[in-house]
C-alpha angles and dihedrals in degrees: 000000000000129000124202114240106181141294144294123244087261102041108267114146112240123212133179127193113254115234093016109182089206091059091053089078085055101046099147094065094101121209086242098053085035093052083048099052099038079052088068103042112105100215131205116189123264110034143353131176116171144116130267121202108213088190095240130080097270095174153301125326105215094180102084137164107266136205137212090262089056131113108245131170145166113246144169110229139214106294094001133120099192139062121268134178120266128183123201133210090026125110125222114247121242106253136186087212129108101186097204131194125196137160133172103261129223084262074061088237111131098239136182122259111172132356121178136173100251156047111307110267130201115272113271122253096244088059111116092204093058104119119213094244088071092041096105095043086053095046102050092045097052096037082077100021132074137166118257114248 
């Protein structure tokens, strides 16, 4: 079932499924600073992933910069079916930025597929929908990158 949260800059309905499994794992991301970032997103039908800086600290990036003393493991996360890296002992940063991803749906309603605190990152290796053309983009970037447990 899908509920309609606002509109986009240029008019588009947005929806998002109630009860996702894929937004558990980004619970922080509220309706109301979902329904104002969503209001300044220009969309153009199918598909759009970017960020949106809302110009006030809005929450906590998990995704940081890691080192080789750093504790880094490989973990399934909540609603999720495939490995990430984690990184323990290390603390998200306060960020302004709502990444948001929406595409028209097969119902036709743009809806609402992923929204994080926090700049976009690559598609994680574990991803079955990486392509191999952003292999290397994905690699390089987790290869010093991990999500905060």
């Amino acid at each position: 079932m899908k509920k309609e949260i606002g509109t986009t800059a240029n008019g588009h309905y947005v929806h998002v499924i109630i009860n996702n499994r894929h937004m558990l794992a980004h619970s922080s991301v509220t309706e109301t600073l979902l329904t104002e970032a969503v209001s300044k997103i220009d969309y153009t039908p199918t598909f759009w992933m970017g960020e949106v800086d809302l110009g006030r600290v809005i929450g906590k990036d998990a995704c940081v910069q890691t080192t080789e003393t750093d504790d880094v493991r490989y973990e399934c996360r909540t609603g999720r079916e495939t490995l990430s890296r984690v990184v323990y002992k290390r603390k998200p940063e306060d960020t302004s930025i709502l990444t948001v991803g929406l595409c028209t749906d097969d119902d036709g309603l743009v809806t609402v597929f992923t929204a994080f605190p926090g700049k976009k990152a690559p598609k994680e290796l574990s991803d079955p929908s990486l392509r191999e053309s952003e292999r290397p983009e994905a690699e390089q970037f987790w290869a010093c990158h991990a999500l905060c447990v």
